[in-house]
Backbone bond lengths (Angstrom), bond angles and torsions (degrees), N, CA, C in turn:
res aa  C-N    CA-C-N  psi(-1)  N-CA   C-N-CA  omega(-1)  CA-C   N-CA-C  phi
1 X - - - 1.485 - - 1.516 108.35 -
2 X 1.541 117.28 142.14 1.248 110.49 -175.12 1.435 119.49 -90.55
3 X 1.869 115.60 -159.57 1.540 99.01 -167.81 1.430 97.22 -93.52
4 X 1.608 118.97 -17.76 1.325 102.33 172.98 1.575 126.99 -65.75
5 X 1.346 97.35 -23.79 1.663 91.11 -179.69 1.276 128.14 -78.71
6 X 1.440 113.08 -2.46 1.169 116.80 154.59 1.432 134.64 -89.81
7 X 1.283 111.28 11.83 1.656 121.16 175.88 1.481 94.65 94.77
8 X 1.462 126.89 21.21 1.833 112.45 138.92 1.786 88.21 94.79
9 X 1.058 124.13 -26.24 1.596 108.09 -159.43 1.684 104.18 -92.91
10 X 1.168 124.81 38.01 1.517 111.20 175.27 1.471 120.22 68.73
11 X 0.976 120.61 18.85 1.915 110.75 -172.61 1.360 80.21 -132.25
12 X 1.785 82.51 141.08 1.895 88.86 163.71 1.808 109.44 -95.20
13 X 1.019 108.26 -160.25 1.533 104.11 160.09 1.463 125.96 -78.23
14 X 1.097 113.56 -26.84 1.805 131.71 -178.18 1.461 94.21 -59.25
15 X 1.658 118.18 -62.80 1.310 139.19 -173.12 1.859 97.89 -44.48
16 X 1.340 114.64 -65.85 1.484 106.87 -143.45 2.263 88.15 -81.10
17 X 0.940 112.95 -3.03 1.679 109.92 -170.89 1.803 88.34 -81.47
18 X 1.126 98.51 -42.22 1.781 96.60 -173.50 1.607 115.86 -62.92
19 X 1.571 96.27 -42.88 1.516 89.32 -172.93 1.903 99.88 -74.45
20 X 1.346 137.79 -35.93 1.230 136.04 -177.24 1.626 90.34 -59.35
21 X 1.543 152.95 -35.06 1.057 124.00 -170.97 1.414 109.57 -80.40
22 X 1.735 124.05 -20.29 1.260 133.80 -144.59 2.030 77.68 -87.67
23 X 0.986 89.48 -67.67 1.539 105.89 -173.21 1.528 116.01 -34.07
24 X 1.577 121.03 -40.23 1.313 139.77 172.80 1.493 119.91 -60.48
25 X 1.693 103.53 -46.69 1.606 116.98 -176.54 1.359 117.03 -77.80
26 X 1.720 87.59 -33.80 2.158 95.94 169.56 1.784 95.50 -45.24
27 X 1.394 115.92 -84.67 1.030 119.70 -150.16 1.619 121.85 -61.94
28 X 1.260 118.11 -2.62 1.564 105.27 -171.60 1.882 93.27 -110.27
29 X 1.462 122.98 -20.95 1.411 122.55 152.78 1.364 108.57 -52.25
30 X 1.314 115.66 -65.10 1.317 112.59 -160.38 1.695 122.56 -76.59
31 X 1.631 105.52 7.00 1.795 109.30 -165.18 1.773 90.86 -70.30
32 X 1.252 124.02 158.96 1.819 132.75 145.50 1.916 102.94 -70.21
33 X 1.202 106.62 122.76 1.206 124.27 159.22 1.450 117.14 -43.44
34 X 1.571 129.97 126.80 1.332 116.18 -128.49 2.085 65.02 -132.98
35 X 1.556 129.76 108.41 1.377 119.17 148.65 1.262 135.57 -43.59
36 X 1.336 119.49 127.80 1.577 121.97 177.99 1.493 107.73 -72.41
37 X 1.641 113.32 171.29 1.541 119.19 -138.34 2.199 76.91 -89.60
38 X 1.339 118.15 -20.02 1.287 135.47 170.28 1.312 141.44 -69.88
39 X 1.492 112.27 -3.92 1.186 125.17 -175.72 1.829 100.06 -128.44
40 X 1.244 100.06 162.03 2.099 107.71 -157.06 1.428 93.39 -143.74
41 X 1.116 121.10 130.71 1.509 116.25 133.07 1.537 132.59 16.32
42 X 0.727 111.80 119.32 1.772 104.31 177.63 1.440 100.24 -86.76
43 X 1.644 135.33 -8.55 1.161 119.44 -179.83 1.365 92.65 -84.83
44 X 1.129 122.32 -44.08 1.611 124.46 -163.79 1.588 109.08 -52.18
45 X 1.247 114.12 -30.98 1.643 128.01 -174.44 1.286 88.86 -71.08
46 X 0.835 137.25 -76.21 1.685 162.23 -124.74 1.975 94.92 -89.99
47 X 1.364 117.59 -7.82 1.895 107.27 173.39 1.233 83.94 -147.45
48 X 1.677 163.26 13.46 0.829 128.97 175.03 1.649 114.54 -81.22
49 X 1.501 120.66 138.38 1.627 112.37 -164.53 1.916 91.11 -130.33
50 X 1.707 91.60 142.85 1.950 105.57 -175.67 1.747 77.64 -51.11
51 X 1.541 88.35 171.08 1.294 119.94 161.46 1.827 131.51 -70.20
52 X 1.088 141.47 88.96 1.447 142.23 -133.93 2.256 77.04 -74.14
53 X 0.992 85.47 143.80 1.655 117.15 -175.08 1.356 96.50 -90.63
54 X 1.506 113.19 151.31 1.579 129.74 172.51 1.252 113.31 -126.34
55 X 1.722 108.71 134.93 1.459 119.07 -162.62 1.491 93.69 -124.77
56 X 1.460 127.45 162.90 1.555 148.55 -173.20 1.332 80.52 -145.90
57 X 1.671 88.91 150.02 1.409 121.04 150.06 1.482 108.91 -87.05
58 X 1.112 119.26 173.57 1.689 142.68 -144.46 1.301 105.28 -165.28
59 X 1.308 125.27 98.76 1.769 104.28 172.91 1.761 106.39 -119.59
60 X 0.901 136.73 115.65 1.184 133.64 -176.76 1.881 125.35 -133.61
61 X 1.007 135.55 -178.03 1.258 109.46 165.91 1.552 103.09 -144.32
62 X 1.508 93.88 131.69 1.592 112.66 171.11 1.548 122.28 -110.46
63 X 1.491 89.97 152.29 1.460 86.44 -162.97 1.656 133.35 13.91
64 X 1.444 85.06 56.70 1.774 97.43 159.06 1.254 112.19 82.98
65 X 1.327 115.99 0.92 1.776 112.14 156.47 1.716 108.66 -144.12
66 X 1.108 90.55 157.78 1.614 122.16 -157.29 1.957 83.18 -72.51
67 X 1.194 109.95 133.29 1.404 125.15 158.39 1.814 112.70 -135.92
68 X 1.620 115.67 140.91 1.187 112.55 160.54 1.463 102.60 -121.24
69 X 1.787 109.83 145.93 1.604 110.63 154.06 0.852 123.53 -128.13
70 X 1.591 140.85 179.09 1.606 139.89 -175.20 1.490 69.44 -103.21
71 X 1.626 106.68 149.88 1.700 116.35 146.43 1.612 93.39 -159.62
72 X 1.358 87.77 -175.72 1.944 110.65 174.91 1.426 83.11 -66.85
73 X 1.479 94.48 153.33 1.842 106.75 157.62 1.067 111.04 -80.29
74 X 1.238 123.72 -11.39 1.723 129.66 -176.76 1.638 107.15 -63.22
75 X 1.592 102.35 -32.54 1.753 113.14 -160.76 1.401 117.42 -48.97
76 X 0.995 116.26 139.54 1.729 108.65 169.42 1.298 111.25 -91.06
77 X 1.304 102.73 163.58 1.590 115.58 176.37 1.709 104.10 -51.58
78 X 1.086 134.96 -28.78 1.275 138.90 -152.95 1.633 100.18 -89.54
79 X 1.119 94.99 -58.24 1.355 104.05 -168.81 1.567 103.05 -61.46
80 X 1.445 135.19 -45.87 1.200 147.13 152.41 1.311 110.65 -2.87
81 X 1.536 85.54 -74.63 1.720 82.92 -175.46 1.669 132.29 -81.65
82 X 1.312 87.52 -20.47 1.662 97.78 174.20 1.347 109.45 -75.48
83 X 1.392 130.60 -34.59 1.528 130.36 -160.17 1.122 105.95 -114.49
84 X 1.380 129.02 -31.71 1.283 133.47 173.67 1.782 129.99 -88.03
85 X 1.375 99.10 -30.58 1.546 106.06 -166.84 1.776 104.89 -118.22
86 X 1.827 107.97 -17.07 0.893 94.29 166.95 1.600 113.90 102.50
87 X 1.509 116.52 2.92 1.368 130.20 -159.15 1.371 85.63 -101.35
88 X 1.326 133.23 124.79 1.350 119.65 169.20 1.511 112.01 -130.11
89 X 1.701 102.54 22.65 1.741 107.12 -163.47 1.680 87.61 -81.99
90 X 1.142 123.87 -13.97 1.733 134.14 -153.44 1.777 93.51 -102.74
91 X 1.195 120.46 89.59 1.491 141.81 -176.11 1.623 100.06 -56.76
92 X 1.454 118.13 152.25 1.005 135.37 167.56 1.653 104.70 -128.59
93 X 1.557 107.05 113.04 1.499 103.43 -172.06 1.226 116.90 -125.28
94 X 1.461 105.81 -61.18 1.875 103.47 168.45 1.742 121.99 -90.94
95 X 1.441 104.19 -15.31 1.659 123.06 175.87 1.355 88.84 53.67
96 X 1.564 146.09 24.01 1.399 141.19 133.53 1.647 141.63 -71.44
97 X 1.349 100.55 -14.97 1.567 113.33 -145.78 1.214 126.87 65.56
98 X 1.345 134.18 35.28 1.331 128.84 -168.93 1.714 97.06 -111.04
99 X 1.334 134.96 -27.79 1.658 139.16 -141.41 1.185 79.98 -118.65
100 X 1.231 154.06 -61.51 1.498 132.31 -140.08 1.819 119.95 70.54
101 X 1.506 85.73 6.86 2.204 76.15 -175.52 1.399 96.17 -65.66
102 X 1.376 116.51 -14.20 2.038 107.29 -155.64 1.887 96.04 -81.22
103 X 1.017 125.13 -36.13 1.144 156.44 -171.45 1.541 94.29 3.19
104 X 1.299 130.21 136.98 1.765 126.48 178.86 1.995 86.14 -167.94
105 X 1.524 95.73 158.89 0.686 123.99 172.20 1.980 125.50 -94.04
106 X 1.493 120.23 129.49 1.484 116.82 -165.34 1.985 87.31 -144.97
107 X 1.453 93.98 122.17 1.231 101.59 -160.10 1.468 144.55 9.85
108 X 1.968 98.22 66.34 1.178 118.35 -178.89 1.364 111.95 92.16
109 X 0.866 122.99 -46.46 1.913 143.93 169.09 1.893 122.12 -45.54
110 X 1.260 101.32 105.38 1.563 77.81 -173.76 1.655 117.97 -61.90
111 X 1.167 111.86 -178.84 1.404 102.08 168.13 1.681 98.33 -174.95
112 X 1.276 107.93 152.32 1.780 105.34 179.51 1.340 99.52 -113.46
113 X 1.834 100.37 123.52 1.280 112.42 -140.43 1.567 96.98 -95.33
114 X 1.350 126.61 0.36 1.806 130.91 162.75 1.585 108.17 -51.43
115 X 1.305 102.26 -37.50 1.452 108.57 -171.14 1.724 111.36 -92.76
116 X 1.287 125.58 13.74 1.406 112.14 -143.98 1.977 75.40 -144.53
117 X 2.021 90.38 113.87 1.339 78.05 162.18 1.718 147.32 -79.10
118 X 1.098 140.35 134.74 1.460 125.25 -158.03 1.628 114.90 -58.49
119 X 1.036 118.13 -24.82 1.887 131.95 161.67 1.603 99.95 -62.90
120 X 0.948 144.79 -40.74 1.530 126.86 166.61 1.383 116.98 -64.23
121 X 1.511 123.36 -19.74 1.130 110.94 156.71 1.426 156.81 -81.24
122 X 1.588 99.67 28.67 1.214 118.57 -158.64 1.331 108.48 -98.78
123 X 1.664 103.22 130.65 1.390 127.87 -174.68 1.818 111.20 71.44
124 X 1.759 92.49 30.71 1.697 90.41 173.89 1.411 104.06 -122.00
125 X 1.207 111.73 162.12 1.366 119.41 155.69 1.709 127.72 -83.65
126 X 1.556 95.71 120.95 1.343 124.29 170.33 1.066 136.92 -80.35
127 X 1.628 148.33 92.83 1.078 141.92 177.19 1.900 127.47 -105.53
128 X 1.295 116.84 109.49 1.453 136.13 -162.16 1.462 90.21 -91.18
129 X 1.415 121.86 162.56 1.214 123.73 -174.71 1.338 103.45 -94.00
130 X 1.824 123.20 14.56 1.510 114.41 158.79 1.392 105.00 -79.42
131 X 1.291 142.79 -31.55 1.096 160.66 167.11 1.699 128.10 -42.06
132 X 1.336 104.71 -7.29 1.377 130.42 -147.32 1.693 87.28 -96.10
133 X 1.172 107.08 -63.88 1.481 116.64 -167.47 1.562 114.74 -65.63
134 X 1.613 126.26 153.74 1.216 130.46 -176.74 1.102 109.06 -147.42
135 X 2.026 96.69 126.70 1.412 112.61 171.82 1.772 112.18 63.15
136 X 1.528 110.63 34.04 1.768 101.10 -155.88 1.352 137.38 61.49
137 X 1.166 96.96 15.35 1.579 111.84 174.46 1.469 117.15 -110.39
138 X 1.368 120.03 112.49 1.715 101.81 -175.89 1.491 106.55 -79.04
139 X 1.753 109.16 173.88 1.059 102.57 170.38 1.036 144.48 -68.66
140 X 1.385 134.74 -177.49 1.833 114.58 179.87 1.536 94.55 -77.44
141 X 1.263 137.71 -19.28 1.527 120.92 -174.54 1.566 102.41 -86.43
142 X 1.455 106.29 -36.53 1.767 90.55 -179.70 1.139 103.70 -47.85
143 X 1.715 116.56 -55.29 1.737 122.42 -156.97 1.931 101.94 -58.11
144 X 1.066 127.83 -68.33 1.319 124.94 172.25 1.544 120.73 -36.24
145 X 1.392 127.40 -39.99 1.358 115.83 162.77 1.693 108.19 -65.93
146 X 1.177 124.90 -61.37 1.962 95.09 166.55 1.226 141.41 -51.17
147 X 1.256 94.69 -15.60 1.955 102.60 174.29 1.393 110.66 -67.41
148 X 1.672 108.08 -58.86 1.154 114.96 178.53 1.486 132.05 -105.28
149 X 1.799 100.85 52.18 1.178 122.63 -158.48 1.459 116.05 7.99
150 X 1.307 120.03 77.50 1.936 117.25 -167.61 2.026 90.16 -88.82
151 X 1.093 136.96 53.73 0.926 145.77 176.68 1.791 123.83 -162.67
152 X 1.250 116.44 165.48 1.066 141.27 156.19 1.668 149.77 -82.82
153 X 2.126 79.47 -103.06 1.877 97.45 156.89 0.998 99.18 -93.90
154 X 1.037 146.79 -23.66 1.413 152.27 160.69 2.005 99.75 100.77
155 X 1.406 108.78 28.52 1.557 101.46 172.51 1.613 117.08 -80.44
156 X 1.356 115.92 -26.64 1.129 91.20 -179.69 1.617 122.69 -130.92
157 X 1.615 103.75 41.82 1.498 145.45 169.54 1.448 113.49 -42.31
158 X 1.442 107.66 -54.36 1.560 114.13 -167.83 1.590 98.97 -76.59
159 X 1.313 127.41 -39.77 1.521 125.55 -178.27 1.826 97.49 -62.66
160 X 1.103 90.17 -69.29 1.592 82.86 178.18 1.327 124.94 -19.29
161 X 1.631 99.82 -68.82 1.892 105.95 -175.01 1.486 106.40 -68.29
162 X 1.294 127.33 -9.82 1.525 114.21 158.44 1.314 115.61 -87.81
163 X 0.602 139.79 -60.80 1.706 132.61 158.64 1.704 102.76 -7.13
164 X 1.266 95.88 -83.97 1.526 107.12 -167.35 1.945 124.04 -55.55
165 X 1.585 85.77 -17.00 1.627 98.13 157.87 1.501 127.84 -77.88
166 X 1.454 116.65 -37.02 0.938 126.72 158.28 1.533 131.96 -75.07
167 X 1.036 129.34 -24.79 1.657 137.22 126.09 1.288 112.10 10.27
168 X 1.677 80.20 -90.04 1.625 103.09 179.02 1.855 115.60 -36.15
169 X 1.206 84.19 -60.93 1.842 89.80 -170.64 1.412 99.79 -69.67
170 X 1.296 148.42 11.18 1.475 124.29 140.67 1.379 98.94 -99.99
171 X 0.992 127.05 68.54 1.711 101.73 140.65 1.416 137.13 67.08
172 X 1.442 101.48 0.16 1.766 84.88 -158.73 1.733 99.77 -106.65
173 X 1.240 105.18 168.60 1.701 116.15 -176.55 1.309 96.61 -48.45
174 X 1.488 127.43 150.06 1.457 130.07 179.87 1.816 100.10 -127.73
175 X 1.417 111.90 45.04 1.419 113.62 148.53 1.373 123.56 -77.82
176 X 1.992 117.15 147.44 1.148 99.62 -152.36 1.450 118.59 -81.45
177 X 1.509 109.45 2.76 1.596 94.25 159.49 1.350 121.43 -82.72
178 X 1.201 117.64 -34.13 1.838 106.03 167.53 1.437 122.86 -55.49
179 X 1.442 115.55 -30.61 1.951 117.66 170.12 1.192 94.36 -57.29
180 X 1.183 119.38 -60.82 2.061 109.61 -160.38 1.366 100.19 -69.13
181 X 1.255 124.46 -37.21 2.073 104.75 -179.90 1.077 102.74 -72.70
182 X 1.394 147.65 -33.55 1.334 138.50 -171.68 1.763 104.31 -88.15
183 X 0.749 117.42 -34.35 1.770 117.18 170.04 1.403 90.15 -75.21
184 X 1.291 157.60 -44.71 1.407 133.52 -150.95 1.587 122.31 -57.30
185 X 1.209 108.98 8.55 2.029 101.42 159.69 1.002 95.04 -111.53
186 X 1.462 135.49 27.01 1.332 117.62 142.25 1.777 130.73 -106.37
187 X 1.079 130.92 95.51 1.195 131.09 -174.54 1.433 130.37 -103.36
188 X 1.449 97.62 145.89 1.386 112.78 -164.41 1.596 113.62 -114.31
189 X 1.147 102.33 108.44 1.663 106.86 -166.44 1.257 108.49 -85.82
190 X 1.415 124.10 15.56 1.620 135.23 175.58 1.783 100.36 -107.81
191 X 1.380 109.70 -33.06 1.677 98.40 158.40 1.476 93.01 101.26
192 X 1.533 136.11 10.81 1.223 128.57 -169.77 1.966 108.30 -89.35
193 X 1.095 117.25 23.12 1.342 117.76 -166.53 1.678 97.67 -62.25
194 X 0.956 147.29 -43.34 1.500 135.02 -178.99 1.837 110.27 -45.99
195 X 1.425 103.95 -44.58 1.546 89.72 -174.16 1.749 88.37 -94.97
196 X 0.921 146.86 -56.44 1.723 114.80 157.89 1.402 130.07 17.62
197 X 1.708 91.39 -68.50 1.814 97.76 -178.05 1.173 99.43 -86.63
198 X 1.314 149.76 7.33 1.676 147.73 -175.58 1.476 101.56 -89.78
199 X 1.300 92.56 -37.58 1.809 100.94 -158.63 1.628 100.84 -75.85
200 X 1.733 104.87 -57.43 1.875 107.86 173.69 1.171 105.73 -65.92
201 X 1.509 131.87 24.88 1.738 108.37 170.58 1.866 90.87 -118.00
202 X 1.488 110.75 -46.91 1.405 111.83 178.71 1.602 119.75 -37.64
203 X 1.752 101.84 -58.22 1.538 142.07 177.58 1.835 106.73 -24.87
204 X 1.886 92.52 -58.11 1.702 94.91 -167.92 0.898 106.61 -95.71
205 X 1.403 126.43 13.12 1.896 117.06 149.54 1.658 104.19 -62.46
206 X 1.217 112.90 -47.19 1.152 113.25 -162.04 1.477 136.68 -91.10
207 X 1.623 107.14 0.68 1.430 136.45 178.35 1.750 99.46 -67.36
């Protein structure tokens, strides 16, 4: 083939395939290695340290004696007592506030203690439904929820009988439609609410 038929400039075809490979291999030898948005430093690996965590003391008193702990300030009252103190009669069920199983008492006051940080409870009194009983004697509301079996699986029993202890100590009419609106953040996914309200009506005769 001649030089005109290749467009006049001296290269054959053999010629210009070589220099496009020469030209190709230059450049992918010769590129800088370009790091992904995924790869770090090896020094950076090699000193980066977690974040050192911050703990408070807590001093409060439950059921009738003084306890302090270090925890996160993040901690809830719940977790406090279940993980920290060891109280585990105080259920953790929906960790929303919606069930009432967590249900405890903070100076007299109910409160659902998933929602309640354990640093607000400081320098109050705490009452867990281990706390409930005296001298080996349960309370008259524990005893009335076994009488009138106000349970099931019995998970979310202990919120209940605090609730329904605290009931009592406000005051209010204990007809059985006022027990069920005032118990209604407490729920029972076993469905036993009739002997429920049997048990908190029997119970506060006997408080």
């Amino acid at each position: 083939m001649s030089n005109s038929q290749n467009g006049g400039a001296g290269w054959s075809r053999r010629d210009i395939r070589h220099a496009a490979a020469a030209t190709t291999t230059g450049g992918i030898a010769g590129a800088t290695p370009v790091r992904t948005e995924t790869e770090a430093p090896s020094a950076t690996l090699s000193t980066a340290r977690p974040a050192a965590r911050t703990t408070m003391a807590v001093l409060f008193r439950v059921n009738g004696v003084d306890r302090r702990i270090a925890i996160d300030p993040r901690t809830t009252l719940l977790d406090a007592l279940r993980d920290h103190l060891g109280l585990v009669g105080t259920k953790k069920g929906c960790d929303m506030g919606a069930c009432g199983a967590c249900t405890v008492h903070v100076d007299g006051r109910r409160v659902v203690s998933c929602l309640t940080l354990a640093a607000s409870a400081e320098g109050k009194e705490v009452t867990t439904i281990e706390g409930l009983a005296r001298e080996g004697q349960l309370h008259p509301m524990q005893a009335a929820f076994l009488e009138h079996d106000g349970f099931q699986c019995g998970y979310c029993t202990p919120g209940q009988i605090m609730s329904a202890v605290a009931l009592l100590a406000e005051g209010r009419d204990l007809s059985p439609a006022t027990i069920r609106e005032f118990m209604s953040g407490n729920i029972c996914r076993c469905g036993a609410y009739p002997n429920i309200v049997a048990a908190i009506k029997d119970g506060s005769g006997k408080v």
